[in-house]
C-alpha positions as CSV (number, residue, x, y, z in Angstrom):
1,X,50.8,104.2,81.8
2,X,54.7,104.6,80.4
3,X,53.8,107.9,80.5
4,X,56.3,110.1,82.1
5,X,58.2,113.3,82.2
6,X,61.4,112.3,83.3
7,X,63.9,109.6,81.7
8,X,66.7,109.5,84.2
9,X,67.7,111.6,86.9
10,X,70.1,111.6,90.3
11,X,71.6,113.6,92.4
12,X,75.2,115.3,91.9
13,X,78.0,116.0,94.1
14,X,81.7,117.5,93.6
15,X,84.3,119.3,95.6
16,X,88.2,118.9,97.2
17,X,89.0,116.7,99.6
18,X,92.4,117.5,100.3
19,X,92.7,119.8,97.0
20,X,91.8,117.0,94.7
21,X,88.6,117.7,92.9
22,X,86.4,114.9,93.8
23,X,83.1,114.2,91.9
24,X,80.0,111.8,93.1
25,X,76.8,110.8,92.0
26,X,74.4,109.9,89.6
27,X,73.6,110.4,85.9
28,X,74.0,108.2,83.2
29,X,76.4,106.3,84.9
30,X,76.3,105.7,88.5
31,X,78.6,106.4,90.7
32,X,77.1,104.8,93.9
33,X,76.3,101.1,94.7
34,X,74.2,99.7,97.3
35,X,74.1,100.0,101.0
36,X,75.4,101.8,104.3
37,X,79.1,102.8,105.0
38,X,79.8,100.7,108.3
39,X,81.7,101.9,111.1
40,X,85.3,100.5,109.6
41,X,84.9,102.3,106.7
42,X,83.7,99.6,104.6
43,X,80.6,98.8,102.8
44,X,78.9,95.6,101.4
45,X,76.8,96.0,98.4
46,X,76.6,92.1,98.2
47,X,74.1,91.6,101.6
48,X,70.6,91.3,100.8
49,X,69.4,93.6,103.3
50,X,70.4,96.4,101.1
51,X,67.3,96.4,98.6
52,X,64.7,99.7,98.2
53,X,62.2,99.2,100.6
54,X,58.5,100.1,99.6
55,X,55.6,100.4,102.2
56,X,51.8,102.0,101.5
57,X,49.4,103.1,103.2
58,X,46.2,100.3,103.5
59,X,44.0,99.3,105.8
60,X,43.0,95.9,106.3
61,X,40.0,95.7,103.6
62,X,42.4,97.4,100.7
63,X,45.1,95.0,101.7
64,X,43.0,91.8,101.2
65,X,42.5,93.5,97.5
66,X,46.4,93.1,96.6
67,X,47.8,90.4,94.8
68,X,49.7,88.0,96.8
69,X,53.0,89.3,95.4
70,X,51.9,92.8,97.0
71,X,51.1,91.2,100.3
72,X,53.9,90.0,100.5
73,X,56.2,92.6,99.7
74,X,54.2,94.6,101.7
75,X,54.8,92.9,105.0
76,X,57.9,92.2,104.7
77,X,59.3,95.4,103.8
78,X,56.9,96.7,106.6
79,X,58.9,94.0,109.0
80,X,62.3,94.9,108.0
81,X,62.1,98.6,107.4
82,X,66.4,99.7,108.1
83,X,65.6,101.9,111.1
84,X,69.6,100.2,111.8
85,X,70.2,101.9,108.5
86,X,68.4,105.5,109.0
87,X,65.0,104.7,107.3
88,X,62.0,107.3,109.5
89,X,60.2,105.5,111.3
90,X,57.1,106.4,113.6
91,X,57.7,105.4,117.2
92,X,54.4,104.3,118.3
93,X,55.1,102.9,121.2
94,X,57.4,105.7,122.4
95,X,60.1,102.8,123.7
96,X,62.7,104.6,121.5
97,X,63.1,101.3,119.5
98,X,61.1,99.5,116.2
99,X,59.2,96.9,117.5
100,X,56.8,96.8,114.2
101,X,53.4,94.4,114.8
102,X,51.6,94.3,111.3
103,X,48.7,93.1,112.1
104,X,47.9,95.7,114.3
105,X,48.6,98.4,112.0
106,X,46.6,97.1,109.8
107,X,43.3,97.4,111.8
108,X,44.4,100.8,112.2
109,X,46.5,100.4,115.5
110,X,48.1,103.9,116.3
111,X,49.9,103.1,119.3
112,X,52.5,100.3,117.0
113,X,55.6,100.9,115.3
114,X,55.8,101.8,111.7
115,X,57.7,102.9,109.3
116,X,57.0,106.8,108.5
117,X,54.0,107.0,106.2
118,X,54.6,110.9,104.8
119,X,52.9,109.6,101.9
120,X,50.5,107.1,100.4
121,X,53.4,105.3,99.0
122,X,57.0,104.9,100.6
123,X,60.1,104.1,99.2
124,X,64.1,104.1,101.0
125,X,67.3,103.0,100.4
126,X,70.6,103.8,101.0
127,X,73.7,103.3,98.5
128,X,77.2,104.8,98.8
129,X,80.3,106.0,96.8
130,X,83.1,103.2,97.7
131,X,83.4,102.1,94.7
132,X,86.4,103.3,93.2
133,X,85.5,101.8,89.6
134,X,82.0,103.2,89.4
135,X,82.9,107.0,90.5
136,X,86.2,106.8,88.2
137,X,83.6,105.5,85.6
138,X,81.5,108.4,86.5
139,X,83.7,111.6,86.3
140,X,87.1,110.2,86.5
141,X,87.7,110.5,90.3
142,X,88.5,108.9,93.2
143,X,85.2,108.1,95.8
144,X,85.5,110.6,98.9
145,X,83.0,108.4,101.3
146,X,79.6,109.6,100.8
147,X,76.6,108.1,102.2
148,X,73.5,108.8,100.4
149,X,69.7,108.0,102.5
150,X,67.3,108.3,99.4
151,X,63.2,108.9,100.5
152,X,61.0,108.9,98.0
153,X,57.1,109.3,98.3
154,X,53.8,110.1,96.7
155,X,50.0,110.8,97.3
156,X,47.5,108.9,95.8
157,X,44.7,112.0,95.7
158,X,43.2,113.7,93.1
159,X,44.4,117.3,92.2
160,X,47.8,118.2,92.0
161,X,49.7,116.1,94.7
162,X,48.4,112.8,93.1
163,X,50.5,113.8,90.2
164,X,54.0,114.6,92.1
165,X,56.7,112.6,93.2
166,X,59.1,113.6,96.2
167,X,62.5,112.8,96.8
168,X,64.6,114.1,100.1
169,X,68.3,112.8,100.3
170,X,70.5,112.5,103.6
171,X,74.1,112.9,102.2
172,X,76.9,112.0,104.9
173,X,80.2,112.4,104.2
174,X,81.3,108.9,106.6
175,X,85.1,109.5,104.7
176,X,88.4,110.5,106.9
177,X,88.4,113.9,105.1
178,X,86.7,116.6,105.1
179,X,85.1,117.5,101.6
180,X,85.4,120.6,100.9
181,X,84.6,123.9,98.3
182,X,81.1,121.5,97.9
183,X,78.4,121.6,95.2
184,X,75.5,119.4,94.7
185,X,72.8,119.4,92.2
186,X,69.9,117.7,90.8
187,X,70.9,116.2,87.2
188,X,68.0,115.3,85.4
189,X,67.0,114.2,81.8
190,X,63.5,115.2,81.0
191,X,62.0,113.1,78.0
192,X,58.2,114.2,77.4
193,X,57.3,111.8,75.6
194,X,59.3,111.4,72.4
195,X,63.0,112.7,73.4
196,X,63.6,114.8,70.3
197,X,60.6,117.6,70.6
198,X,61.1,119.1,74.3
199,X,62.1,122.4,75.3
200,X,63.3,122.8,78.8
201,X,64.5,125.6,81.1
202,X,65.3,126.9,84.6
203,X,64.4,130.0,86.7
204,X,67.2,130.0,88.7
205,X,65.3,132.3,91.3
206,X,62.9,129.6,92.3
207,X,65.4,126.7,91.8
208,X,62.8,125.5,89.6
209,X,63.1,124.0,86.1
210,X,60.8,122.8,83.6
211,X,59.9,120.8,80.4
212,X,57.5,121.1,77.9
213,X,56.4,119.9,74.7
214,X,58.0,122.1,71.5
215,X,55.4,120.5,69.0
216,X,51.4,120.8,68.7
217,X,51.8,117.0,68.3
218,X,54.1,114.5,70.6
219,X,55.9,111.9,68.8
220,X,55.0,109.7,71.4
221,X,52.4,110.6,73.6
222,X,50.2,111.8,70.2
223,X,48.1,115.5,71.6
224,X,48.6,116.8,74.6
């Protein structure tokens, strides 16, 4: 619809690592790129395999209604879901492994592997802070090694949970030091509709802020 409350947002890190104030994230400018910190301390943002991975729910009828472009994303994000990387997965086998048949999942197969449908619609990915030129871009500091496992899902339902998004981060810190004195925080940009009418605000009590329209009439989105 282009119709949406938020124009940008991320999540926000700082603290010392060895009494330097070290600051992560994303706002404007990120400060991570793609995929996992390996085992050496290294990262590759380069490989292919670090993409955001969308699944849905669908049963066999609904997915014969997507276009093949869907289908095909569909299966083979379904296929390749990073369990290696930390993406949920639902063990339906119970072998302790992901051994994902699609077929079977399709025609509703409970006992198969599949990636973990908290929602209607899934989406992960995982990105880090090795890049020295993006977090110096970012805040002006060094990275500190931070691993960031994003899940993001929705519910396609009438009433009020067909009109939220959810987001749940795994942070890691996969650096030789500890970070310490740590903050993080939820930046976020709320545009409703035209950027120049909003009025926004926190209740600091329920963690909990909000946006809302300062004019009778949006620039953009016309009457509310």
């Amino acid at each position: 619809s282009a119709k949406y409350a938020i124009f940008q947002d991320g999540l926000v890190w700082g603290g010392t690592v060895q009494g330097e104030i070290r600051i992560g994230g994303s706002t404007y400018r990120q400060g991570l790129q793609a995929g996992n910190i390996k085992a050496d301390g290294t990262a590759d943002p380069s490989d292919p395999v670090h993409r955001i991975y969308k699944v849905r729910k669908v049963n066999k009828d609904g997915y014969a209604k997507l276009t093949i472009e869907d289908q095909t994303r569909l299966e083979d994000d379904f296929m390749a879901w990073p369990v290696q990387f930390g993406a949920p997965y639902t063990d339906g086998d119970n072998n302790g492994s992901y051994n994902p048949n699609f077929q079977a999942w399709l025609n509703g197969d409970a006992n198969v592997d599949s990636p973990w449908m908290i929602g209607d619609e899934v989406l992960w990915f995982v990105s880090n802070d090795l890049s020295s030129s993006r977090t110096s871009n970012l805040y002006g500091t060094a990275p500190i090694g931070v691993e960031v496992q994003t899940l993001v899902w929705g519910y396609n339902q009438s009433g009020p949970l067909g009109n939220m998004v959810f987001a749940k981060y795994t942070v890691i810190n996969k650096g030789t030091d500890d970070l310490e004195n740590a903050y993080f925080a939820q930046w976020s940009d709320p545009d409703l509709g035209d950027a120049g009418d909003d009025y926004c605000g926190i209740d600091t009590t329920l963690s909990l802020g909000y946006v809302y329209n300062g004019l009778a009439v949006d620039g953009t989105y016309g009457v509310p």
